[in-house]
C-alpha positions as CSV (number, residue, x, y, z in Angstrom):
1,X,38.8,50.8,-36.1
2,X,36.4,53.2,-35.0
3,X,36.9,56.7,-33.1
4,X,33.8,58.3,-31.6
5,X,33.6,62.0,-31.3
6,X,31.7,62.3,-28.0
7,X,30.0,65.8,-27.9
8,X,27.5,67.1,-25.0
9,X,24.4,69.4,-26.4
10,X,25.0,73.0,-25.1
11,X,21.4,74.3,-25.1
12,X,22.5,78.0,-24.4
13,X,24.9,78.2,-26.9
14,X,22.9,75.8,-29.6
15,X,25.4,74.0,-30.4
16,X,27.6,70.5,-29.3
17,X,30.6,71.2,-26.9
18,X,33.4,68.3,-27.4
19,X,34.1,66.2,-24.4
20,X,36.4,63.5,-25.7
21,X,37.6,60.6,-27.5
22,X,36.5,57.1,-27.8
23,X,38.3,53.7,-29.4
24,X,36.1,51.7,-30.3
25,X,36.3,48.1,-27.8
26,X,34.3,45.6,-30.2
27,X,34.7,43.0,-27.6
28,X,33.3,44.9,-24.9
29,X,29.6,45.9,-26.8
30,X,28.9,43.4,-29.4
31,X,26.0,42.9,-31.0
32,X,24.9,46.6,-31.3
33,X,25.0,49.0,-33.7
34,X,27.9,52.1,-33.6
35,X,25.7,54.2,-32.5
36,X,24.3,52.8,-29.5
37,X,27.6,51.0,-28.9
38,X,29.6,54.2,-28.9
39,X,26.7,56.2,-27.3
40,X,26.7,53.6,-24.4
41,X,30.3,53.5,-23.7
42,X,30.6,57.2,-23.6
43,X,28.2,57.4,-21.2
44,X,29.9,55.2,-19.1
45,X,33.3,56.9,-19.2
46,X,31.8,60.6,-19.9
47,X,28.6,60.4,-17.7
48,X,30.2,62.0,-14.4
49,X,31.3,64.8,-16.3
50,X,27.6,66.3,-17.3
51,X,24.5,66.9,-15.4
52,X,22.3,64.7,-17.6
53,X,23.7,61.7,-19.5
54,X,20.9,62.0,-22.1
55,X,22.1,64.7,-23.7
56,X,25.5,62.9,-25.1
57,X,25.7,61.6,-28.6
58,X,28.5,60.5,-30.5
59,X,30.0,60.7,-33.9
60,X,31.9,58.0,-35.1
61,X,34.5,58.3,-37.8
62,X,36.9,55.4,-39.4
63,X,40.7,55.6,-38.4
64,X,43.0,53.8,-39.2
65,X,45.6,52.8,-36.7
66,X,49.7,53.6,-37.1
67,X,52.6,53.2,-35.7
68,X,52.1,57.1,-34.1
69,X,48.6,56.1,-32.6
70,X,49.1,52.3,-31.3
71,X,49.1,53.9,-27.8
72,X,45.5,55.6,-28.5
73,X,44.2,52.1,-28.8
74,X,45.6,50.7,-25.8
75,X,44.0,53.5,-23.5
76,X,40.9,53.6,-25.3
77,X,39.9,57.0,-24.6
78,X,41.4,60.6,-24.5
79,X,39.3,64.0,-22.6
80,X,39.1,67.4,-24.3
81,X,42.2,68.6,-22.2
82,X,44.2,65.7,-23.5
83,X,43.3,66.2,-26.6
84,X,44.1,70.2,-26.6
85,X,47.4,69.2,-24.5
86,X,48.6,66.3,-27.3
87,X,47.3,69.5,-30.6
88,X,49.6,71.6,-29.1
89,X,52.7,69.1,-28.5
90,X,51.8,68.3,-31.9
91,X,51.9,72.1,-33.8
């Protein structure tokens, strides 16, 4: 299984901000590679939330998929608040 890192390039700062979290959906973008699969995808669920689509990339890492994060798979993606909101549930 596949997670993507999606990231939006902050030009005044220089570097990436982190906009969310992506399972991968092989069914959905066969046929490509992870990169454009994931970068695709992200764009589709992430696009409304930037000013220019073109300046999302992705970063894909392995996981692999517990008990703990079956639910993850199921909804496929998770935003930065989400994501800060789950760290601290979590700590």
């Amino acid at each position: 299984m596949l997670v993507y890192k999606v990231y939006y390039k902050n030009y005044k700062l220089k570097k990436g901000e982190l906009l969310g979290i992506l399972i991968e959906r092989r069914k959905d973008l066969r046929g490509q590679n992870q990169i454009e699969s994931g970068l695709k995808w992200a764009k589709l669920v992430f696009g409304r939330l930037v000013e220019d689509k073109k300046q999302l990339f992705v970063v894909p890492k392995e996981l692999k998929i517990g008990l703990k994060t079956r639910w993850l798979v199921e909804r496929g993606f998770i935003t930065k608040d989400e994501l800060v909101e789950l760290n601290k549930l979590v700590e």
